[in-house]
N, C-alpha and C positions, 0 to 999 in steps of 0.2 A: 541887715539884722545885727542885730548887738550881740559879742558873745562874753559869756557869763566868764568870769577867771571860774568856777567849777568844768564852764564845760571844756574851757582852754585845759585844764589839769585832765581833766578826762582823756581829751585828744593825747597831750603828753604820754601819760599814763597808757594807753593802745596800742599809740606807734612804737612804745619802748618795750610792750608786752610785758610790764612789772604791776604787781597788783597792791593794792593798800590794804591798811588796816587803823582804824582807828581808835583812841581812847581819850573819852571826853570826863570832867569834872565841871567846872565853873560855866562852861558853855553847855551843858543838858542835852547833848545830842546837835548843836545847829551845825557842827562840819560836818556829818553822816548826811544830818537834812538834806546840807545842799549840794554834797558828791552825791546824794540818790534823784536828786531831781533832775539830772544829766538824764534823760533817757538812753539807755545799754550801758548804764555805770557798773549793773551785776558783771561785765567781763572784766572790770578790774577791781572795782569796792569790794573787797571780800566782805566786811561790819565793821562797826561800830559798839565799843561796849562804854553806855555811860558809868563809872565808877564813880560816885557822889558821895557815899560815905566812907569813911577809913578800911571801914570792915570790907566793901567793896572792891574797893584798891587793892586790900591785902589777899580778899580772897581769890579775887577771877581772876587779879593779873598779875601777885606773887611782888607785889611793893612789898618789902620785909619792914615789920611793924617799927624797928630798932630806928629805919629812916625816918618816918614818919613823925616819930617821937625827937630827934635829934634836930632834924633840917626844917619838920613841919610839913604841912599836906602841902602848899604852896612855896614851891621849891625846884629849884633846878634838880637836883637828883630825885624827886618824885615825877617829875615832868618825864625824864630819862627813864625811868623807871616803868612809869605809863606805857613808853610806847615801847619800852623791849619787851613787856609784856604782854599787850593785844599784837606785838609783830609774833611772838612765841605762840599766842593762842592760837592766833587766825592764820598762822604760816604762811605772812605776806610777806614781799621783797619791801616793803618801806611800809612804815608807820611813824604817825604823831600821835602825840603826847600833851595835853594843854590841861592846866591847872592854875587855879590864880583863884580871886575875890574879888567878884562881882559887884557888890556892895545892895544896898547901902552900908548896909553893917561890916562888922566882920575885920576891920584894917586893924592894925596897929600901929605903931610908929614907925617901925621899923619893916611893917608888911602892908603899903598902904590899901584904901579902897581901888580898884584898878589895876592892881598888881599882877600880873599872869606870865607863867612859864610856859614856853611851847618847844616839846623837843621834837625833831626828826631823827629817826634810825634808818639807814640806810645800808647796803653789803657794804660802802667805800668808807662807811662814817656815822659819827653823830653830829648832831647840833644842837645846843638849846639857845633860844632867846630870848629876853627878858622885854617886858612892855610893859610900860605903868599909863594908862588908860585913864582919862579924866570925867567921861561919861558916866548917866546913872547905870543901872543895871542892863538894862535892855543893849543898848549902845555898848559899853562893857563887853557884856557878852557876842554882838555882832562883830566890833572891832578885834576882838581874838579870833572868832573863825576865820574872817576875812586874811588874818594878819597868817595863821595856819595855813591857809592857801596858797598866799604869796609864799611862804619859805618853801613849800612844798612847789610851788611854779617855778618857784630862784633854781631849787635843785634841779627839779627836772631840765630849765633849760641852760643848763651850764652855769649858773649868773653865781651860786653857793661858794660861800671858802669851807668845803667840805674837802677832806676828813678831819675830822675831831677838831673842831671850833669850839669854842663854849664862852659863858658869859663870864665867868670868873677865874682866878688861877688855875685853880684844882680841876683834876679830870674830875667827869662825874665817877668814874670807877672808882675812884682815890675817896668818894665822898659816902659811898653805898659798902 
């Protein structure tokens, strides 16, 4: 039988008795999807909040508007931002964070189509990572769940250069 990297995260996730918490933008819910398609994932998936519009972000999960405006919804420190906030809501020991631009529309030059941030908060650390994605939407959007799996699989089994990695100079703290 083939096993899924969700249901490998799950198993992870049991044996270490740490629970998640998710917050999605550019992917619409597909990491909650497929951490809930684990059958007994309720003993560690605490939810999932999609936060898709600005108002979103800033209301349920306390993104301060000032970032948002400065760094842009697709962003290493919204990404960070994401997951200390559904980790704050849901009062999960680890949370992701994944924001980016699905396309078609939407890129800039300097923020292309494919672009997507994914942070992990963990008690040891954060991380965010950066992935620019060549696929149309659908694809886009699969390749960041997927890719959210893996950092969350890396950490769980030892494989992360966690604590406090990130994609660029600056802490995100230094950034928020």
């Amino acid at each position: 039988m083939h096993t899924t990297l969700e249901s490998e995260v799950g198993k992870l996730l049991r044996q270490q008795r740490l629970t998640l918490a998710v917050a999605e933008s550019c992917t619409g819910g597909l990491v909650g999807h497929r951490l809930s398609n684990v059958p007994g994932s309720s003993e560690y998936f605490l939810g999932d909040v999609v936060a898709y519009s600005y108002e979103a972000k800033e209301r349920l999960l306390g993104v301060p508007h000032d970032v948002i405006v400065r760094e842009g919804a697709v962003s290493e420190a919204v990404a960070l931002a994401l997951a200390r906030g559904v980790r704050r809501l849901l009062d999960a020991d680890l949370a992701l964070g994944v924001t980016g631009i699905a396309g078609p529309g939407g890129g800039l030059p300097t923020k292309p189509v494919g672009l997507v941030y994914i942070a992990l908060v963990t008690p040891q650390g954060e991380r965010v990572v950066r992935h620019v994605w060549q696929g149309d939407r659908l694809s886009n959007k699969q390749q960041s769940a997927e890719a959210a799996l893996l950092l969350l699989r890396d950490y769980l089994t030892g494989q992360n250069e966690l604590p406090n990695t990130y994609t660029n100079q600056k802490r995100p703290d230094e950034l928020l």
